[in-house]
TIPA-251207 format. One record per residue: residue in one letter; x, y, z of N, C-alpha, C in turn. Coordinates in pm, whole numbers, plus 50000, padded with zeros to 5 digits. Example, Ala and Ser with C-alpha at 12.3 -4.5 7.8 and 13.67 -1.06 7.14 Angstrom:
<sites>
A513194943150780512304955050780513204967050780 S512854977550708513674989450714512905000350787 
</sites>
This chain:
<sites>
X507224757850890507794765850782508274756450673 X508234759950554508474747750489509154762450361 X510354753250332511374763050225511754748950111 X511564757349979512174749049911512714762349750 X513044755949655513144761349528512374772049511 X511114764149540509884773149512509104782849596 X510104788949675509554796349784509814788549941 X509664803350037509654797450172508214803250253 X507134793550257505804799850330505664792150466 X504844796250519504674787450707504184773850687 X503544772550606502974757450584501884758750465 X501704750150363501884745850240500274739050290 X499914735250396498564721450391497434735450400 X497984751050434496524759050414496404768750305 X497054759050173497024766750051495714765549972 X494984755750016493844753249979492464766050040 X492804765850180492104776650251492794791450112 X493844794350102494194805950049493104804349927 X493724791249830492954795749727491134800749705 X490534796349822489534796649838489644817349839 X490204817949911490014831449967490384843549828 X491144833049752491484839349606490574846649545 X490134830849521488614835549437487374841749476 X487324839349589486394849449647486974868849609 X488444868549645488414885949625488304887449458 X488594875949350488614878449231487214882449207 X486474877349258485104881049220484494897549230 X485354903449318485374916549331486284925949202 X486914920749121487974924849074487574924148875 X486554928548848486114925748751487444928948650 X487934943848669488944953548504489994941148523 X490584938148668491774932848633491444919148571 X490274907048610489754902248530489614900648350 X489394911848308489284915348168491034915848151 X491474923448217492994924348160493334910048158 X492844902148252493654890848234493364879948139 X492164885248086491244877547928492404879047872 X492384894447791493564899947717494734893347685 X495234891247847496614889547834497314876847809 X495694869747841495984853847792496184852947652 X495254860547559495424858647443496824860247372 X496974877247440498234883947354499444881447441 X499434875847553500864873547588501774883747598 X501344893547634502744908147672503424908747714 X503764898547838504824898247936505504877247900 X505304878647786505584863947794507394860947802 X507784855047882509224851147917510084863047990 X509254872348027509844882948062510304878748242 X510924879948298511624875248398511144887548532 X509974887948607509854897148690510124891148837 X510314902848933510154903149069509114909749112 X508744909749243507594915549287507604914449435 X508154928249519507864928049618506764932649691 X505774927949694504544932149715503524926149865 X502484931849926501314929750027501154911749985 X501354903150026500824887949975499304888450065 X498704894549964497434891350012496604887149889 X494914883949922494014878749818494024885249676 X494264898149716494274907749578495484912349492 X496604911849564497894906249537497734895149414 X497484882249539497524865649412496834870349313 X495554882049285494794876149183495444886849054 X496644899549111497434904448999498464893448958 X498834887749078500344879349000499764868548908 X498464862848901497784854048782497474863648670 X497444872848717497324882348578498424886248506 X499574885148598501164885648547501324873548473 X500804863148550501694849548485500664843648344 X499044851348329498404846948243499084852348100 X499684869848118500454877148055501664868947987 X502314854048033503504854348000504414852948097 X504434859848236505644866948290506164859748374 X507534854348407507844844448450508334851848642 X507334847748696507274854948827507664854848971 X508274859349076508654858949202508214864449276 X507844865549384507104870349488507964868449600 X507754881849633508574883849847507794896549899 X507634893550016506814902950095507164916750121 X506184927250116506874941050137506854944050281 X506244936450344506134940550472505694929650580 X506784931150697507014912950782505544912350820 X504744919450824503554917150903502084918850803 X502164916850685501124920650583500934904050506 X501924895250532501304880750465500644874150510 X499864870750425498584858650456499034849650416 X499594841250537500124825850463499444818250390 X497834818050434496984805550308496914811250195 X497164825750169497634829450060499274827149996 X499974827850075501634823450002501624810549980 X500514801250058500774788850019500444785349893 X499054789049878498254790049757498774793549619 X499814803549626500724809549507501604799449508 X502204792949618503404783649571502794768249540 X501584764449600501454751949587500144749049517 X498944758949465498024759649372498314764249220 X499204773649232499624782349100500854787249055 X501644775049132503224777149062504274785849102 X503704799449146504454810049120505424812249286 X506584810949283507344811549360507504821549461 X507034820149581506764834449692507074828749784 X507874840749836509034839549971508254847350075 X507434845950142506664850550234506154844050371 X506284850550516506084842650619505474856150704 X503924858950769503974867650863504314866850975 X504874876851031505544881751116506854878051140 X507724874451030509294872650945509704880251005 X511114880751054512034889651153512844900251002 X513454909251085514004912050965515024909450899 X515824899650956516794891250850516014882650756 X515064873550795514454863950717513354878750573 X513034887150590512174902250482513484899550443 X514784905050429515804905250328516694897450272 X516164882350342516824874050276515394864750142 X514534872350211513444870550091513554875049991 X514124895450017513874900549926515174894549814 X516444892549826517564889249791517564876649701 X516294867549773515994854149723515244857749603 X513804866149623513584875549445514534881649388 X515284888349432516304893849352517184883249245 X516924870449328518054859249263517754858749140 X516294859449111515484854848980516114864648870 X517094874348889517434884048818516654889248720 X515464899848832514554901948700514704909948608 X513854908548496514074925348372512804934648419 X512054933948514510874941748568510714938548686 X510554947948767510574949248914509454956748929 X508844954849015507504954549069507524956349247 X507404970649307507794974649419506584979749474 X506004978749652505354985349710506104989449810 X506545004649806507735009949951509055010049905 X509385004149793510975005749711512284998749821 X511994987549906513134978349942513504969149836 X512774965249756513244958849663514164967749555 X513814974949528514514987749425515864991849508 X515324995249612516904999249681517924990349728 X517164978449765518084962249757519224962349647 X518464960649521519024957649391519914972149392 X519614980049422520384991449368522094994749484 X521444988849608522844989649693523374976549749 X523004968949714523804956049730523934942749607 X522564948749520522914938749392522774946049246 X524114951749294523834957449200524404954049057 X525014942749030525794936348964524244925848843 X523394934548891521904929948823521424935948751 X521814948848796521254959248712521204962548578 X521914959848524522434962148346520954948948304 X520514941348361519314934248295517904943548301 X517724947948400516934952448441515924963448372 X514764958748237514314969248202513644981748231 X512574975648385511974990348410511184983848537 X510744995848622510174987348682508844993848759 X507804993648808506635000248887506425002249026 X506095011149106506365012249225504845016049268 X504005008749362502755010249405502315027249501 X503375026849636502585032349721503625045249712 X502855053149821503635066249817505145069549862 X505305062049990506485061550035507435056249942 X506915046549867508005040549767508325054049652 X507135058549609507215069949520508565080349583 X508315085649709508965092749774510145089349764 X510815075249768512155072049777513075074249651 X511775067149551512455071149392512725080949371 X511675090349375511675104649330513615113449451 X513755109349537515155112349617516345102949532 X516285092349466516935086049424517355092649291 X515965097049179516415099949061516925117349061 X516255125049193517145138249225518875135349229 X519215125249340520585122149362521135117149227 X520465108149106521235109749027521855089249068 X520975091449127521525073349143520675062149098 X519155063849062518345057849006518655052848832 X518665038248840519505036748685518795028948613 X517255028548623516565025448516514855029148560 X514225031948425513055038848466511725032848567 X511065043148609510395033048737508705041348730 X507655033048709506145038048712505965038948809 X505535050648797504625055949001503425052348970 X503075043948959501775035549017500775043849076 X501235047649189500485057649304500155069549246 X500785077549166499935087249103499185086049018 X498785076748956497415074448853496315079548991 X495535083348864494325084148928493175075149008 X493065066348899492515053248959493545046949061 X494445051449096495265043549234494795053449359 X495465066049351495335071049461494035079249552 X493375085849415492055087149463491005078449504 X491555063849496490305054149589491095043449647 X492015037849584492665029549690493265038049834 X493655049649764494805054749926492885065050001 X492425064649925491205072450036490005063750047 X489455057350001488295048550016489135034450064 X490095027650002490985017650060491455018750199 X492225028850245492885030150371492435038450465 X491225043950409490015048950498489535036350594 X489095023950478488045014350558489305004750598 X490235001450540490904990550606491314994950708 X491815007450696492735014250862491955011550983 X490865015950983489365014451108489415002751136 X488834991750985488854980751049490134974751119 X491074975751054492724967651159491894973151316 X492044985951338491654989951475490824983951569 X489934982051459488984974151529489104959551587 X489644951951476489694941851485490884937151600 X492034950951599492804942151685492704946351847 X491334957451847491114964751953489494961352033 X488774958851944487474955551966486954972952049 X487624980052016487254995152077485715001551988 X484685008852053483915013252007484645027651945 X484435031451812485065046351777484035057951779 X483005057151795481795064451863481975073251965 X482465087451937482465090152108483735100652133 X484895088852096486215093452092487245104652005 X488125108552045488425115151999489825112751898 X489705110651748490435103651680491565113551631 X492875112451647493645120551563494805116351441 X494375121451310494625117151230496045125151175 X496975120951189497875128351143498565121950996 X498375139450906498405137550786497585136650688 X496855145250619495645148050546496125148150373 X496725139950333497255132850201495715128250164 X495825122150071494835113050006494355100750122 X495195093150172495155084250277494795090350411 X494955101450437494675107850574492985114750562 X492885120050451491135124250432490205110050434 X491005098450356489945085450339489465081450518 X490875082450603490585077150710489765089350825 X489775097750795489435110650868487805108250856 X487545106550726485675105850677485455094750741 X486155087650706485135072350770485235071950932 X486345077951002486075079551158485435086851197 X484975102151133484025106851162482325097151130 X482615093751039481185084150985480765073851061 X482055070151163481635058151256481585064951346 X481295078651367480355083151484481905090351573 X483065092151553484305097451641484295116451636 X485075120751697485495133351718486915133751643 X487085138351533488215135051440488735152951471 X490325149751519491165161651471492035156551393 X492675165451340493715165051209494745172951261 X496145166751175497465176951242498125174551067 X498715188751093499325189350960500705196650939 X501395197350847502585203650783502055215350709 X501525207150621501175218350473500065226050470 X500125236650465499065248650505497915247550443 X498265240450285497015243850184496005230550236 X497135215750253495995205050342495405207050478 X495995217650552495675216550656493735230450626 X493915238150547493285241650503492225235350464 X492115226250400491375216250323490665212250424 X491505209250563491035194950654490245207650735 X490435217150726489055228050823487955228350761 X487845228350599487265230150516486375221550502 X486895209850539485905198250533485385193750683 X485375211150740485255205350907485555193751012 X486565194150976487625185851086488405196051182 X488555196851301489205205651386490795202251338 X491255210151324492905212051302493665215851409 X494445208151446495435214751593496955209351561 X498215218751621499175213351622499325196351704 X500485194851625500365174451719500595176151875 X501505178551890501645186652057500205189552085 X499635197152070498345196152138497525187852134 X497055183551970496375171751972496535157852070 X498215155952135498545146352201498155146452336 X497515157252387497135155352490495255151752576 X494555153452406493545150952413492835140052329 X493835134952264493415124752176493365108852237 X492425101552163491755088152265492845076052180 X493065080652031492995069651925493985080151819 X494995078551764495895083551695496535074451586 X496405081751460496595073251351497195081151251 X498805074851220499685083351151499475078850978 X499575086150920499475082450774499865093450683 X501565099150735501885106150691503455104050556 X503915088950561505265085050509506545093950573 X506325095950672507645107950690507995099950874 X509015105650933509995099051035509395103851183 X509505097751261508675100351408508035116151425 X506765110651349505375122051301504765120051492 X505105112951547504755107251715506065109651766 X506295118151845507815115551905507895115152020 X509145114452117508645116452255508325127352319 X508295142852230507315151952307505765146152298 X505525139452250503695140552202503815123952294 X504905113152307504425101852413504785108352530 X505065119152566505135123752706503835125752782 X503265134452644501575140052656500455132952666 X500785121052623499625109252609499005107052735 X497445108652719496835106452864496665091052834 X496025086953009495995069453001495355070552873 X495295053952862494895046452771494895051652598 X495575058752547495865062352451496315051952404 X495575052352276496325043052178496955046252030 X497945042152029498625045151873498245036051763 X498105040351619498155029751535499335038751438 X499445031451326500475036751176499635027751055 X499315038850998499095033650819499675039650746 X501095043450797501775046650700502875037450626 X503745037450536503895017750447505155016350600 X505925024950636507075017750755506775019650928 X507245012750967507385008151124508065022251153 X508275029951126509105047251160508115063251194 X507135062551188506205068951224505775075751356 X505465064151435506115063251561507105062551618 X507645069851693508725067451752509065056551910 X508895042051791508725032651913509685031252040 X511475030752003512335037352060512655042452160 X511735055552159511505066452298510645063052346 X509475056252327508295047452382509065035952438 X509755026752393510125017552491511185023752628 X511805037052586512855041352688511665048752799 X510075054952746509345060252834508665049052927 X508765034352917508015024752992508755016353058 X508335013653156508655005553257508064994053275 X507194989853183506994972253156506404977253028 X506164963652936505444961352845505114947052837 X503744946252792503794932452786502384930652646 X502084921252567501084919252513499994913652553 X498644922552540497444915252613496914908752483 X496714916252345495834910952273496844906752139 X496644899852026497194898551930497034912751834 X498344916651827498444929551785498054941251857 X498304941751992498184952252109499374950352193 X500344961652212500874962052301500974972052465 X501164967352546500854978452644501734980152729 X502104996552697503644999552756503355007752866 X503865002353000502825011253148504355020253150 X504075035253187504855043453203505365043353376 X506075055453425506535054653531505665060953619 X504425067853571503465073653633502315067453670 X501905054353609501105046253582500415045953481 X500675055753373499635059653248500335048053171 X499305040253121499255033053028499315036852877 X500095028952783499465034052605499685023652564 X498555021852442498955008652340499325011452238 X500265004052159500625003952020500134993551963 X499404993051837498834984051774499924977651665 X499854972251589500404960851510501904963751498 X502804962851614503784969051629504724982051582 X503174994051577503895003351455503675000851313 X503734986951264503284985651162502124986951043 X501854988450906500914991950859499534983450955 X498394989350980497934983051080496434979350971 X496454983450922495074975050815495674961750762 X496394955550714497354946150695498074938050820 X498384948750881498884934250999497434929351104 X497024938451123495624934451186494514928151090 X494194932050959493154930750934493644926750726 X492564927550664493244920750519493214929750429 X493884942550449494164950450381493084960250283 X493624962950201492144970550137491094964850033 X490454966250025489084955349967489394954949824 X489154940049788489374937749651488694947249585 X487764953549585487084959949487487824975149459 X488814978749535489184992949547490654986149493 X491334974249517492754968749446492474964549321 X491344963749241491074957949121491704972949036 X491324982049087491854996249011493244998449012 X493424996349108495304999749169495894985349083 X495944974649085496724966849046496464960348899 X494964969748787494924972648656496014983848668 X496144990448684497535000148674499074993148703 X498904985548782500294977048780500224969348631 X499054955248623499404953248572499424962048367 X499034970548356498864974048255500314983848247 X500564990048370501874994248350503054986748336 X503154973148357504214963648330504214964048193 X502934961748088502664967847949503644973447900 X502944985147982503724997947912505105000447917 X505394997348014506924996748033507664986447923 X507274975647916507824969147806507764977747684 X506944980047618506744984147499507395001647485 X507695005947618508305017647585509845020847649 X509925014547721511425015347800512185021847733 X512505011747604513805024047493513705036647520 X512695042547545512345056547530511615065747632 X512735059447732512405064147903513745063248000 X514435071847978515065074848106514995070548239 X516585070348296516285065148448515635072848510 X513885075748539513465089248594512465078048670 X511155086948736509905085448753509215088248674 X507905083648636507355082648559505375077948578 X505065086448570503445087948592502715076848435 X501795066148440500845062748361500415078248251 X500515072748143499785081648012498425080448068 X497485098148111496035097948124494955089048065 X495415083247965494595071947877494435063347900 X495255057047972495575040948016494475046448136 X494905054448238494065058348374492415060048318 X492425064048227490935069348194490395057048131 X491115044548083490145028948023490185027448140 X491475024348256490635017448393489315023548470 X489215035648420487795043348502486795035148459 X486875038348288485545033148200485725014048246 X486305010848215486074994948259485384991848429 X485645004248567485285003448631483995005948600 X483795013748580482015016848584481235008048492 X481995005148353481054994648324480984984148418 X481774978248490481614963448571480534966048693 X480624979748684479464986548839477704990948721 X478004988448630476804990648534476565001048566 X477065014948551477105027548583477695033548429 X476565046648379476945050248226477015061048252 X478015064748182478065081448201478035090148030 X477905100648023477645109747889479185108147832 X478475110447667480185116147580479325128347556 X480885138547498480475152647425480165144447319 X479095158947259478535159847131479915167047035 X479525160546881480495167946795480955184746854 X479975189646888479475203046880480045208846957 X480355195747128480865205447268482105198747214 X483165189847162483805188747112484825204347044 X484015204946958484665215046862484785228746963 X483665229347093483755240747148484745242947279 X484905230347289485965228447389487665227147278 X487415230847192488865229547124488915242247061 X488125250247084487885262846987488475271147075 X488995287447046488965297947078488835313347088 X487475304446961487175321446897485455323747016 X485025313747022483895316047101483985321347184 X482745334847252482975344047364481795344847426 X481645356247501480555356347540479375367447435 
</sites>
């Protein structure tokens, strides 16, 4: 482990391996690329003082060079103990300057004395995936806040926290939901956490999904991405739901729908991706036949209810890296994969540069925007202007050499008209 000024990463001699791995995902990442032409020129974020608690992964480093090409004088700490790629934290601290407090599988004193250590940088833009950093600053440093111009929040759960924060009336400066642009959630949270979720599984399971019977709880944007692609790798996918109109959806798109209680007693492979509190509890680990296995892609370790799982077992021990196996009092076995944790990230490298090039042109273009409009934004939430979302489309498809039609003057005027009838 090696700590200094400039960050604390596991070792500093495989920053070279990171950078390698940099440039390889940059190459996937054409829009944010172009933004970062831009930003060299015009300097938008120049001296501006940010934090960033964010995934330290390949596609990560290649936004925070797009931050620091911007101007922006930058910090990095991990959103999650089990999502850093050290030859990547090394790489940010010892290829490209930028100061990141990151170590995987960090206990959780060492995650908040990271996050606290970004916080030090006292930024004027904060930059959140899951809102520990936001809620850090807001209940223990809060003596920061009066700097603090605005700040962006990536994933849903983080969305979720703000949006309870600026109801209560305690949220005290404005914050971009990231996650509702379009270009974020319609392909990073469904084509992104579709394929990364499988693969973590795979990788930390070597299980064939052919066959089995997968249950996906939670049919969000993130719960349909992973539902298609387990059916596509050949599984028996059920779905469990809350909300009538998704659970609707998920019949609709022929997926069997069952309450979780039931689903728990026939399911091979279970995968939560709902942001909400033991969606697995110990009625449904009571039900678990052998060899059941759990995963979570949802952003916290709370999904599962690991807890009542350790009070239901009578040994546990680890066979594989990122498998645990908790033998009950009956002899039925279950595994939990990446301790509960987001399991595409702790198992595997998160979601493919080519699907984060969209999501983190919205970060960085919303750091933009936030500068240039803050005066005139309330401590609220706050969704990307459709315009900004609609250049990252068009910049995607040009980089995929994919053209699509404009209206004519004509459908123009007829789409703005309302005298035309039938």
């Amino acid at each position: 482990m090696t700590t200094s000024t400039q960050g604390d990463v596991k070792d500093r001699s495989l920053a070279p391996r990171g950078k390698e791995r940099i440039e390889w995902a940059a190459r996937d990442m054409p829009v944010l690329r172009l933004i970062r032409e831009r930003f060299s020129r015009e300097q938008p974020l120049k001296g501006i003082r940010m934090a960033g608690c964010l995934h330290i992964t390949t596609e990560t480093a290649n936004l925070a060079l797009t931050l620091q090409a911007g101007g922006a004088d930058l910090v990095l700490c991990a959103s999650n103990p089990l999502s850093t790629q050290d030859d990547v934290a090394a790489a940010l601290v010892c290829e490209y300057g930028i100061p990141t407090f990151a170590i995987k599988g960090e206990d959780e004193e060492t995650y908040y004395r990271h996050i606290h250590a970004a916080l030090d940088h006292r930024p004027q833009l904060t930059m959140d995936d899951g809102c520990d950093l936001v809620s850090t600053l807001h209940s223990s440093r809060r003596e920061l806040l009066g700097q603090v111009i605005g700040g962006m929040e990536e994933t849903t759960t983080g969305v979720i926290r703000l949006r309870s924060m600026e109801k209560q009336g305690v949220l005290k400066y404005p914050v971009l939901a990231v996650n509702e642009s379009n270009t974020k959630h319609l392909f990073d949270n469904r084509y992104g956490t579709g394929q990364s979720t499988l693969d973590g599984i795979i990788r930390a399971t070597n299980l064939l999904l052919a066959g089995r019977t997968i249950v996906v709880l939670g049919y969000g944007w993130c719960g349909r991405g992973v539902a298609a692609r387990a059916r596509g790798l050949g599984a028996n996918v059920v779905v469990t739901e809350v909300d009538p109109i998704r659970a609707l959806e998920a019949v609709m798109d022929g997926f069997r729908v069952l309450p979780s209680l039931e689903a728990a007693t026939i399911g091979d492979i279970f995968i939560t991706v709902t942001g909400n509190l033991n969606v697995i509890d110990r009625p449904h680990l009571e039900r678990l036949k052998d060899g059941a296995v759990l995963a979570n892609s949802g952003h916290f370790n709370d999904e599962i209810n690991i807890p009542e799982l350790e009070k239901l077992a009578v040994r546990k021990r680890r066979l594989r890296d990122f498998v645990d196996e908790y033998t009950y009092a009956d002899g039925r076995q279950v595994y939990l994969l990446g301790e509960g944790r987001l399991i595409n990230l702790a198992a595997a490298e998160g979601h493919p540069a080519s699907v984060m090039d969209m999501s983190f042109a919205n970060q960085a273009l919303g750091a933009e925007y936030m500068l240039k409009h803050a005066s005139e934004l309330q401590p609220r939430v706050y969704t990307l202007p459709l315009e900004i979302d609609q250049d990252i489309a068009r910049l995607k498809l040009k980089a995929m050499n994919v053209a699509i039609d404009t209206l004519t003057s004509e459908q123009q005027s007829y789409l703005n008209s309302w005298e035309a009838g039938t």
